[in-house]
C-alpha positions as CSV (number, residue, x, y, z in Angstrom):
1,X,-43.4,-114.0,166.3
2,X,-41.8,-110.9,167.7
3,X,-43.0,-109.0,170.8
4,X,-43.7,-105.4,170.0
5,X,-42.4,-102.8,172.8
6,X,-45.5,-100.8,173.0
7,X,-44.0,-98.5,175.4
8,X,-42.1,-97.0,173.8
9,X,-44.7,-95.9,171.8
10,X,-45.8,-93.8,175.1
11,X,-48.5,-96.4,175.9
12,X,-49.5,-97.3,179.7
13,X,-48.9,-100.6,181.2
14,X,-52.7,-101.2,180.8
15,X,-52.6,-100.1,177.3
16,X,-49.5,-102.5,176.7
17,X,-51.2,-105.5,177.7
18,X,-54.4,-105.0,175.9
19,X,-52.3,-104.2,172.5
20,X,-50.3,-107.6,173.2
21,X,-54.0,-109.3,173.6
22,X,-55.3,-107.6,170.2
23,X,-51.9,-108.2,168.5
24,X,-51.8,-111.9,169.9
25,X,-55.2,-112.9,167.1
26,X,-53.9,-114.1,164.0
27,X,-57.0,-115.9,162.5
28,X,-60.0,-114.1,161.4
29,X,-61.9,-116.8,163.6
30,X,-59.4,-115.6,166.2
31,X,-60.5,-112.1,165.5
32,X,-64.3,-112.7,165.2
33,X,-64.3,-114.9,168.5
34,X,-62.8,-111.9,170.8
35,X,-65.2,-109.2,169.0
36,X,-68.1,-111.2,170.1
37,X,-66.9,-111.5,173.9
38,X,-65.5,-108.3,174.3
39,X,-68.3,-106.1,172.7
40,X,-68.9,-103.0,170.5
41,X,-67.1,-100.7,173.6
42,X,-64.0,-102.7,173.8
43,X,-63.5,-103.2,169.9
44,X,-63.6,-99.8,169.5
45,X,-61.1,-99.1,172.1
46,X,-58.6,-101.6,170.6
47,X,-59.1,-99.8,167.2
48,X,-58.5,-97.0,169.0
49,X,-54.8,-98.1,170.3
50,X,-53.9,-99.5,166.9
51,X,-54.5,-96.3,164.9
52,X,-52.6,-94.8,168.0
53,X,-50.0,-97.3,167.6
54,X,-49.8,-96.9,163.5
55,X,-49.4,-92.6,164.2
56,X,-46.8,-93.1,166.8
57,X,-44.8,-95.4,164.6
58,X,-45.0,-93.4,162.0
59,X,-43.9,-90.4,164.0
60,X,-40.9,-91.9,165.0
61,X,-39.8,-93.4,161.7
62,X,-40.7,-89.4,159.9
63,X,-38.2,-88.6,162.6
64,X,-35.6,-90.4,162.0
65,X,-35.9,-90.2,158.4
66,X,-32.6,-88.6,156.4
67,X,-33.0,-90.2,152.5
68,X,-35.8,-87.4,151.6
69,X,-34.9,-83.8,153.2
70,X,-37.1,-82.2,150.6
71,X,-40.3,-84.2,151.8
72,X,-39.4,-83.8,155.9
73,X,-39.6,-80.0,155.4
74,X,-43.2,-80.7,153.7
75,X,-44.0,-82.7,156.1
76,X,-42.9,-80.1,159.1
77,X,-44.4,-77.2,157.3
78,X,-47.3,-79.0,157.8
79,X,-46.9,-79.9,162.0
């Protein structure tokens, strides 16, 4: 499995780690087990940095996107 490079998504050190926690449950077991020992604050923090995650990735792939000029001045019209 690949490591994701958080930071370079603009996330802290702190904010690295716990994404590399979250992104390190594979099972739903996995999943439910660390819900339960975290709590309701901490789970929605980490849904928190993955929806960060998901808009920062998307950013930089709109970005760097050249195959559809007509939909990047949409989408720019619209930032």
């Amino acid at each position: 499995m690949n490591k994701i490079d958080f930071s370079r998504l603009g996330f802290t050190t702190y904010q690295v780690s716990d994404m590399n926690i979250v992104m390190s449950l594979i099972t739903p077991e996995q999943i439910q087990e660390w819900m339960q020992a975290v709590g309701s604050e901490d789970v929605t923090y980490a849904i928190g940095l993955l929806e960060q995650a998901a808009l920062a990735q998307l950013d930089l792939d709109t970005e760097n996107m050249t195959q559809f000029p007509e939909a990047m001045a949409a989408i720019r019209k619209v930032m």
